[in-house]
N, C-alpha and C positions, 0 to 999 in steps of 0.2 A: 272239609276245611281242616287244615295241619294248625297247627299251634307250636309258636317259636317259644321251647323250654326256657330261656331265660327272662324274657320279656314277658311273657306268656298273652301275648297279641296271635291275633292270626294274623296269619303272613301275609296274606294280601292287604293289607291296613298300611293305611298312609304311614304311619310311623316307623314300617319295614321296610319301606322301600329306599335304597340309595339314589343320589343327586345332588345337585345342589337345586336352588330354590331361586328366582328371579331376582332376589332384593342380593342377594351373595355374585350374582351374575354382573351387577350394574355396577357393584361398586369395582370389580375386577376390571369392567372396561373402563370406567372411571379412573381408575388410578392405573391403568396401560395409556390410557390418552395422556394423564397429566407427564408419566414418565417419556412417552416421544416426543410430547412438546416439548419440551425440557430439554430432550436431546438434539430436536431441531435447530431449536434456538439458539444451541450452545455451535452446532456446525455454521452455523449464520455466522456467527459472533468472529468463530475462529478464521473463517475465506472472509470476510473482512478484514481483519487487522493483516490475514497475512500479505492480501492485494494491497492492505497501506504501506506494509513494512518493503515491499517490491518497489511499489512506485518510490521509495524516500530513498533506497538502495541504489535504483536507476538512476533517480535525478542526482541524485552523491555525484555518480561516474558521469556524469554529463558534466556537468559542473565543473568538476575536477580535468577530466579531459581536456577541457574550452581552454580551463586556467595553464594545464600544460604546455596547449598547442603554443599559446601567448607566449611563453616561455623560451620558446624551440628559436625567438625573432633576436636580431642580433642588435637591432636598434630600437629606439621608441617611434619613428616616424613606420618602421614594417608594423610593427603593432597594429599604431593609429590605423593601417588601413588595413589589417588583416581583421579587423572586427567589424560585422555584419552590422548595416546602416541601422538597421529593425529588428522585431524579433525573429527569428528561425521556430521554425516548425518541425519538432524530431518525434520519431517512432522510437519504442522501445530499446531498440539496437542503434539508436541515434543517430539513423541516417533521415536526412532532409525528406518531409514531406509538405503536401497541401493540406492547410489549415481545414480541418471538418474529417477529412480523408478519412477512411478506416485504418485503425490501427496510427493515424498520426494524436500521440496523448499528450507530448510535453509541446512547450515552448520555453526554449531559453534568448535569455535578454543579457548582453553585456554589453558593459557601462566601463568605460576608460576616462579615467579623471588625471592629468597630466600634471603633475607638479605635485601633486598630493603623496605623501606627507612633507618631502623636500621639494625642490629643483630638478634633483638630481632620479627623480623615483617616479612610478606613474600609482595609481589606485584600480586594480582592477575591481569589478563587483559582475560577476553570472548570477544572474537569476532565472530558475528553474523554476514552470509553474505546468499543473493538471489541475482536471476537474475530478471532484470524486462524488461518492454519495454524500459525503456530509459540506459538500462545498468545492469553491477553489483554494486547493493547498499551494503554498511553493515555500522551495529553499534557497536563500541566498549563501553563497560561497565571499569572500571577499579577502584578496593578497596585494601585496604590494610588492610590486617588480622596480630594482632598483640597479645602476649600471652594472654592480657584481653580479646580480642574476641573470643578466642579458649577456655576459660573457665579457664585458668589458671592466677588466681591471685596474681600471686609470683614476681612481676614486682617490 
C-alpha cells in the first residue's frame, strides 16, 4: 500500500479519491431544472405577446382597409350599400371566409351612422374582433366621412 506524501493517507482511502458526491449532484440538477424552467417560461411569455402583437397589427389593416375601401364611394347612398348587412368573416390575409373554418380568426363589423356628426357627414365605426388565450379581444377604428372626403366639393 503507497502513501500520498502530502496527506499522508493511503491512496486508496475515500479521501483520495476524486468525484463529486450525490448531495453536490442534486443540487446541480436542481439548479439546471430551475434555470430551463425559467427559460421555458420566458419563450412562452415571448410567442405570446408576439401572436398578440400580430393579431392587433392585422386587425389595424383590416380595419383601416374597410375604412379605405368606404372612402374610394363617391356618394353616401354607394356607401350605405357597399357595407356588409352582418358581420364578415376574414382570415389573416383578410380574404372572406366561413365562421369556425381553419385559419378563418377575425370578424369585422361595420356600423354606418348617417347624419353623424352633421347632415352633411356619415360616422363610420369597423370593429375588429378574435379569440385568443386570454379571451375575446377586438379593435374599434372609427372616422368620419364627410362630402369633401367623398370627392364632392360643393360644401
Amino acid at each position: 500500500m503507497s502513501v500520498d506524501t502530502k496527506t499522508k493517507l493511503p491512496s486508496h482511502s475515500p479521501a483520495s479519491l476524486t468525484g463529486f458526491t450525490l448531495v453536490e449532484l442534486l443540487v446541480c440538477v436542481v439548479i439546471l431544472a430551475v434555470a430551463l424552467v425559467s427559460t421555458m417560461s420566458l419563450q412562452i411569455a415571448s410567442t405570446r405577446s408576439a401572436n398578440q402583437a400580430m393579431n392587433m397589427t392585422v386587425a389595424s389593416v383590416l380595419a383601416e382597409s374597410e375604412i379605405e375601401r368606404l372612402k374610394t364611394f363617391t356618394n353616401f347612398n354607394e356607401i350605405e350599400d357597399a357595407i356588409p348587412s352582418g358581420a364578415e368573416h376574414l382570415s389573416r390575409e383578410g380574404v372572406a371566409c366561413v365562421s369556425g373554418a381553419p385559419g378563418c380568426v377575425f370578424t369585422r363589423n361595420t356600423v354606418l351612422v348617417s347624419g353623424e356628426p352633421t347632415s352633411r357627414s356619415h360616422n363610420i365605426e369597423v370593429t375588429i374582433s378574435w379569440s385568443s388565450l386570454t379571451g375575446t379581444q377586438s379593435l374599434t377604428y372609427n372616422a368620419v366621412l364627410t362630402d369633401y372626403n367623398l370627392g364632392n366639393s360643393t360644401i
